[in-house]
C-alpha beads as a LAMMPS data file, in Angstrom:
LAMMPS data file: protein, C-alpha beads

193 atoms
192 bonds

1 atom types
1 bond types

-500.0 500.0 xlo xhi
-500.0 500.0 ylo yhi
-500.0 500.0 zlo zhi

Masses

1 110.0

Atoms # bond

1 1 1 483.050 -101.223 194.129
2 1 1 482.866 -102.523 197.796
3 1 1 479.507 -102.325 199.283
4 1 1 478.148 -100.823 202.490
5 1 1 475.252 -100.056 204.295
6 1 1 474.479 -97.528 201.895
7 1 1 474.205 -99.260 198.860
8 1 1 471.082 -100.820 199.588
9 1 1 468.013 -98.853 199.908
10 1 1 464.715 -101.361 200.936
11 1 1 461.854 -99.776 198.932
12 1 1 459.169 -100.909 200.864
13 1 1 460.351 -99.695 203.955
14 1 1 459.813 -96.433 202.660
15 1 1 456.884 -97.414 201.388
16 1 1 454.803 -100.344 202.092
17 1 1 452.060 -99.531 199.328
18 1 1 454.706 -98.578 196.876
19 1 1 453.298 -100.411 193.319
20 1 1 454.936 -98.873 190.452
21 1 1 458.575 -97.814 190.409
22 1 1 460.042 -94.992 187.403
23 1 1 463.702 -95.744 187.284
24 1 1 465.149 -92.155 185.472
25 1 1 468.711 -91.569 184.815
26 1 1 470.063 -88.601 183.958
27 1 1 473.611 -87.323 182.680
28 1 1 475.406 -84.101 181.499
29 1 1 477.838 -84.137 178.166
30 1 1 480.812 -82.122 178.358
31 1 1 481.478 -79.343 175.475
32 1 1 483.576 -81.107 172.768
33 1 1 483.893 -80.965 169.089
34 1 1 482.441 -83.989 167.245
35 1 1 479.402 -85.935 166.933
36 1 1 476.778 -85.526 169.931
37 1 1 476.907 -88.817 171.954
38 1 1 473.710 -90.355 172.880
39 1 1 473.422 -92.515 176.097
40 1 1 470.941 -94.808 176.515
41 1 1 469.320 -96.626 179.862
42 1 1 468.665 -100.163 179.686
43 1 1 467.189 -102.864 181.728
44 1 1 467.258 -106.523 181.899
45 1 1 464.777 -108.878 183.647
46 1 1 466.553 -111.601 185.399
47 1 1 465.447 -114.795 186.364
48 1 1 466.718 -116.930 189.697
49 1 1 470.059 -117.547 187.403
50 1 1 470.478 -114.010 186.491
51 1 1 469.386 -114.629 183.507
52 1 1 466.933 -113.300 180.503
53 1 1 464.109 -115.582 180.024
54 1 1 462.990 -114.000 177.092
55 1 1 464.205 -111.967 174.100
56 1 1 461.560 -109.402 175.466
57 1 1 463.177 -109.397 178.737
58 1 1 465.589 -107.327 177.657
59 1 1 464.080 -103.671 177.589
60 1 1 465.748 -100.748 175.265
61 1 1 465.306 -98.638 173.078
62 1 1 463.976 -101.085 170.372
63 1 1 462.204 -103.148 172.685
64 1 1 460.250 -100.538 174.955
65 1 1 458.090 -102.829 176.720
66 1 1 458.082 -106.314 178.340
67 1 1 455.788 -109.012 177.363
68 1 1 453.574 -108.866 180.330
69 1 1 453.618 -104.759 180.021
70 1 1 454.906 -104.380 183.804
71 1 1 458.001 -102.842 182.387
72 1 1 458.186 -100.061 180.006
73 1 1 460.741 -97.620 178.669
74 1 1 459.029 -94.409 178.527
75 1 1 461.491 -93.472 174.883
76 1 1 464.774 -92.465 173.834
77 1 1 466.195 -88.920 174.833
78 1 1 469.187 -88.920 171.859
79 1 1 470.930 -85.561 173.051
80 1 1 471.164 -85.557 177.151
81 1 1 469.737 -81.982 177.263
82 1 1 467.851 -80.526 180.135
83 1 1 468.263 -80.400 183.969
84 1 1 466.001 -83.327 184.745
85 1 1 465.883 -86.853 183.940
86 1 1 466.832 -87.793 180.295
87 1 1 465.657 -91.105 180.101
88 1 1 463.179 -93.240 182.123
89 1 1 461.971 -97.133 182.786
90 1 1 459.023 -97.513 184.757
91 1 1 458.465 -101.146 186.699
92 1 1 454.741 -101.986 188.076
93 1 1 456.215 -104.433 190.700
94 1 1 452.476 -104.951 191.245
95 1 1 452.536 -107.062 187.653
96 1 1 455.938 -108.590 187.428
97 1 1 455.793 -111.909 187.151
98 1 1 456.940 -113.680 190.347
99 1 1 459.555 -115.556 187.378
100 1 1 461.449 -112.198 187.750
101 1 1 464.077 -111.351 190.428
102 1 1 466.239 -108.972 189.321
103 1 1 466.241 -105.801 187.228
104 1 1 469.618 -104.482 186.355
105 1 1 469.726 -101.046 184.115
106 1 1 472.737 -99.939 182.235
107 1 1 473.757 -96.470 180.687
108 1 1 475.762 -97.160 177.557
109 1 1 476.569 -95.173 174.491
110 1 1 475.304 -96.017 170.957
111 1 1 477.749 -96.632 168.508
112 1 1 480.155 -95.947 170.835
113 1 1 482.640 -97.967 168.893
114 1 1 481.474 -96.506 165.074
115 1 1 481.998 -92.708 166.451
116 1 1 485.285 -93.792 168.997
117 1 1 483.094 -92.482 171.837
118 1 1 483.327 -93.608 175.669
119 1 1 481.903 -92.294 179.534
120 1 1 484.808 -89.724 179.602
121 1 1 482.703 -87.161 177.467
122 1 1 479.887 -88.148 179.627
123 1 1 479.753 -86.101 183.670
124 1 1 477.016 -85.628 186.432
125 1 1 475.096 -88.901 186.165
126 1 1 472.542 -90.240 188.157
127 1 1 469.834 -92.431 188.970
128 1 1 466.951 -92.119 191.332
129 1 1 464.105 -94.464 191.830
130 1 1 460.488 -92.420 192.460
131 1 1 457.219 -94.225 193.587
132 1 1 455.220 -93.316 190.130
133 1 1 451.822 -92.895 191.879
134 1 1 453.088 -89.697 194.254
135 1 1 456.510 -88.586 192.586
136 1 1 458.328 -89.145 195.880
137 1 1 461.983 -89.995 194.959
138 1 1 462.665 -93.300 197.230
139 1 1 466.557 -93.968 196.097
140 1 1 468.985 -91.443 194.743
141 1 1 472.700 -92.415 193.141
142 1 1 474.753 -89.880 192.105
143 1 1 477.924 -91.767 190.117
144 1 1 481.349 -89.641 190.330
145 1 1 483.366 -92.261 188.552
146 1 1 484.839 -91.823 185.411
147 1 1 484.956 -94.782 183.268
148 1 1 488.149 -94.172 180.608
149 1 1 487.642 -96.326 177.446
150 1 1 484.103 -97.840 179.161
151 1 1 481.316 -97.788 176.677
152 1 1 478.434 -99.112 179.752
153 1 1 477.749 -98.809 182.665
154 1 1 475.905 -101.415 184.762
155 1 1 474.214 -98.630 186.958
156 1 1 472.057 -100.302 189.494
157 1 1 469.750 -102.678 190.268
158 1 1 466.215 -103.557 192.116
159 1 1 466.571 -106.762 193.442
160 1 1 463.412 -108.975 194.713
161 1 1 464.063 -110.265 198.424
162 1 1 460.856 -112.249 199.772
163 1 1 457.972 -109.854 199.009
164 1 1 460.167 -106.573 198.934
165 1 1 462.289 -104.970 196.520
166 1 1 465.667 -103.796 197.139
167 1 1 467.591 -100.937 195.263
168 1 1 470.900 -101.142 194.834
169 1 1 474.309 -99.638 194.002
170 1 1 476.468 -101.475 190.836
171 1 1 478.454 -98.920 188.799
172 1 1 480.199 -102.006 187.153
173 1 1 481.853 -100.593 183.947
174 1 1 481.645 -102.410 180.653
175 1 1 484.266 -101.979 177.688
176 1 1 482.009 -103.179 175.120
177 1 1 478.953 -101.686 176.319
178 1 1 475.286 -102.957 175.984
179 1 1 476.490 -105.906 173.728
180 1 1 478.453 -107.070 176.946
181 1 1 475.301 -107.004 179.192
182 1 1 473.175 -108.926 177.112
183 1 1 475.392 -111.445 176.445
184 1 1 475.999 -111.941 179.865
185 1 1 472.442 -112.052 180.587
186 1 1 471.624 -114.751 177.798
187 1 1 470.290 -112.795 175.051
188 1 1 471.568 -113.595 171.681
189 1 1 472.321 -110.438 169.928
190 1 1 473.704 -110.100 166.140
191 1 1 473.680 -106.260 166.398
192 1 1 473.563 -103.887 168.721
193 1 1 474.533 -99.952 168.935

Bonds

1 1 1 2
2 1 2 3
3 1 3 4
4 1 4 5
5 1 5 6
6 1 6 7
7 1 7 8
8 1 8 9
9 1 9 10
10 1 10 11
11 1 11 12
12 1 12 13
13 1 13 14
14 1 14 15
15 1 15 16
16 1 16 17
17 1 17 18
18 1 18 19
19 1 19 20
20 1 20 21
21 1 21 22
22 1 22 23
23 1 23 24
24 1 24 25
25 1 25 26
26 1 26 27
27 1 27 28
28 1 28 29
29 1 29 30
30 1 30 31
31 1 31 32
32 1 32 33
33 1 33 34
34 1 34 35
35 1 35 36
36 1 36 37
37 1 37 38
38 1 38 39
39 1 39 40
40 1 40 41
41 1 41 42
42 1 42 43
43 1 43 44
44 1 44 45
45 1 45 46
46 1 46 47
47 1 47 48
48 1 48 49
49 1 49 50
50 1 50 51
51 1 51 52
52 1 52 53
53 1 53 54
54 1 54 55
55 1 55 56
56 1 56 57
57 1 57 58
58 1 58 59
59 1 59 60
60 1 60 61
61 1 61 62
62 1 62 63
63 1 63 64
64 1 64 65
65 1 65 66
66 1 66 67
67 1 67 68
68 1 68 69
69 1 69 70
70 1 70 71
71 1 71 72
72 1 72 73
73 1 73 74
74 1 74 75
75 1 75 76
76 1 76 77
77 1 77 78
78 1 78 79
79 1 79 80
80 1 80 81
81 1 81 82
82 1 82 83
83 1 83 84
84 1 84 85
85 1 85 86
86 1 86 87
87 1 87 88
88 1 88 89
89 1 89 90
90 1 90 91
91 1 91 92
92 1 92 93
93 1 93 94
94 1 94 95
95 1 95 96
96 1 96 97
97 1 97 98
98 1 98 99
99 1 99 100
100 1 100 101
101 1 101 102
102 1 102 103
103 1 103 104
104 1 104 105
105 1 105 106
106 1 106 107
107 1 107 108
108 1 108 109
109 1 109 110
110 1 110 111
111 1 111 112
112 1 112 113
113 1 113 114
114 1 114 115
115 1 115 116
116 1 116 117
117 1 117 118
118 1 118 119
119 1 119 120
120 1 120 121
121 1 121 122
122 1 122 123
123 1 123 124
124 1 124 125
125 1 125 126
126 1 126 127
127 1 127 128
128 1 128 129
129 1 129 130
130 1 130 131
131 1 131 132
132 1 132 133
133 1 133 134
134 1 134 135
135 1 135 136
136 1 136 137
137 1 137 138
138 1 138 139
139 1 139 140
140 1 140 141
141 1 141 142
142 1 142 143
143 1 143 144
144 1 144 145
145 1 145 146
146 1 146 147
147 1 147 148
148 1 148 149
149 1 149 150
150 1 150 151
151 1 151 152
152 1 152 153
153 1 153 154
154 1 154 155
155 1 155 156
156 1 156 157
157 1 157 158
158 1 158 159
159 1 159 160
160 1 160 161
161 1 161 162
162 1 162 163
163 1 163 164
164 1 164 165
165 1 165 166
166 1 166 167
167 1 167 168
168 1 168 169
169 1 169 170
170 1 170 171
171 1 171 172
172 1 172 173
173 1 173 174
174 1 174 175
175 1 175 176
176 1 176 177
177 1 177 178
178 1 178 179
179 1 179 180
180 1 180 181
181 1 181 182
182 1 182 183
183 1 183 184
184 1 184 185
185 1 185 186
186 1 186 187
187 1 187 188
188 1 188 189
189 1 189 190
190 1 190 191
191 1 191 192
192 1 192 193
């Protein structure tokens, strides 16, 4: 995806006292027959390299919190029901260590491969970033794309420039879902959903 103006939102320009961040996604399923799919949102804390420094830098659904707390994953929605957000990661940029520059968060399906599930099935997904202390919604991404045979979805990112953070724009699909982003970020998984 090319990038533009657009695809970069600077969070403390809206906000200058902004401290803690919730990162939701949400996403429809279409009807179907089969098993229900379950999407998950992910995040991985990325050093200067763009890399994981830690095994609990990598935040999911069996890892809900980061070793210094500043990141949690506030559970696992397992059915995508409801007209709000369906899963949520909230960041206390306040508390990150200054070690982390990056935060990239993925939607990918679990056992995607086991049930022969992908992002076709999967329609009206978004992500919005809301300042947690006064529920004002600071960055909004509504993703039209359709992602045939794609199991993941790198969604977005906040990005730390100098003493701000940045939110922006990925959609960067991923055939072999979550498994794919973490190895790419450094983390050494046997098994993953």
């Amino acid at each position: 995806m090319a990038n533009n103006d657009q695809d970069f939102i600077n969070l403390n320009e809206q906000d200058g006292t902004v401290k803690i961040l919730r990162v939701a996604a949400g996403w429809d399923l279409k009807e179907f027959d089969g098993e229900n799919i379950d999407v998950d949102l992910s995040c991985f804390l990325l050093d200067k390299n763009g890399q994981t420094r830690e095994d609990e830098d990598f935040i999911f659904y069996n890892n809900l919190k980061s070793a210094d707390l500043a990141v949690r994953h506030l559970g696992d929605n397992r059915d995508g029901m409801g007209e709000t957000d369906d899963e949520a990661i909230i960041v206390d940029i306040s508390a990150l260590s200054y070690n982390i520059y990056k935060i990239v968060f993925i939607a990918s399906i679990y056992m995607a491969d086991e049930r022969d599930q992908d992002f076709t099935r999967v329609e009206n997904s978004f992500v919005r970033v809301v300042n947690e202390e006064n529920d004002v919604e600071m960055a909004r991404d509504d993703m039209t794309e359709v992602f045939k045979d794609k199991t993941g979805v790198i969604f977005c990112e906040l990005e730390r420039v100098g003493t701000e953070w940045h939110f922006r724009k990925i959609h960067q699909p991923l055939t072999n879902g979550l498994k794919e982003a973490a190895e790419s970020y450094g983390c050494i998984i046997a098994s993953i959903g």
